[in-house]
N, C-alpha and C positions, 0 to 999 in steps of 0.2 A: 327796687327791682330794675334790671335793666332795661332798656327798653331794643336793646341787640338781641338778637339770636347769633351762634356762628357754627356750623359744620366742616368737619377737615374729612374730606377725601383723600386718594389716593387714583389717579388713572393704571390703569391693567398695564403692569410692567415697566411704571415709571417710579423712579425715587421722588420725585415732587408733591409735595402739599399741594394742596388747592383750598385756602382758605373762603367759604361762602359767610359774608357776612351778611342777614337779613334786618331789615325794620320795618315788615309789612304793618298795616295796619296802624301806624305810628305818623300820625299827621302833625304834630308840632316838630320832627324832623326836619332841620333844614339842610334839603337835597343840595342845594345851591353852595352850602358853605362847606357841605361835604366833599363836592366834584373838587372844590378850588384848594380844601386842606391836602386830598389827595394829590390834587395833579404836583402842588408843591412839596410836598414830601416825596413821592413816589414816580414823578415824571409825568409823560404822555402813557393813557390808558393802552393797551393791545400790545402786540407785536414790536417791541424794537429789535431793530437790525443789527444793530450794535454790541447789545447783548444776548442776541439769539434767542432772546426769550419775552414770556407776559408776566411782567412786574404783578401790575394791577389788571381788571376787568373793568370796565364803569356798564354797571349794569343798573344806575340809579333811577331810570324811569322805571323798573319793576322794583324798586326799593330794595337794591342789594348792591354788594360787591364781591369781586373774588380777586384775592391776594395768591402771590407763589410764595411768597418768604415768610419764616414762622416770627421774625424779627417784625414783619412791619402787620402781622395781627398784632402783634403783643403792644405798638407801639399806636395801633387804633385803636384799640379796645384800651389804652389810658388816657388818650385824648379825648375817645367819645362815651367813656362811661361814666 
């Protein structure tokens, strides 16, 4: 069984995903090697200017993340399951 949950929304009027990927209550989770897989896969968390857009979220002190690309759930969810 996993130990992910994940929810795909949609914001009111936008074409983008917003991947929530959770792992509440999962204390052998390690936060630390997650931020560092992410930031090297997926860049700096928020806003870049660059590309006008939010790659990732690091919302890992409440034990989550949120993704815009349907490519880099698919490519979390084989590295962290």
């Amino acid at each position: 069984m996993s130990k992910f949950t994940h929810k795909t929304e949609r914001y009111f009027g936008s074409t983008t995903n917003i991947h929530t990927i959770s792992w509440k209550n999962q204390d052998d989770i390690d936060t630390k090697e997650i931020k560092k897989w992410c930031k090297k896969n997926f860049g700096n968390s928020g806003y870049d200017d660059e590309t006008g857009s939010n790659r990732w979220v690091d919302n890992i002190k409440q034990s989550e993340i949120m993704l815009t690309r349907d490519e880099d759930l698919t490519l979390f969810l084989l590295r962290w399951e």
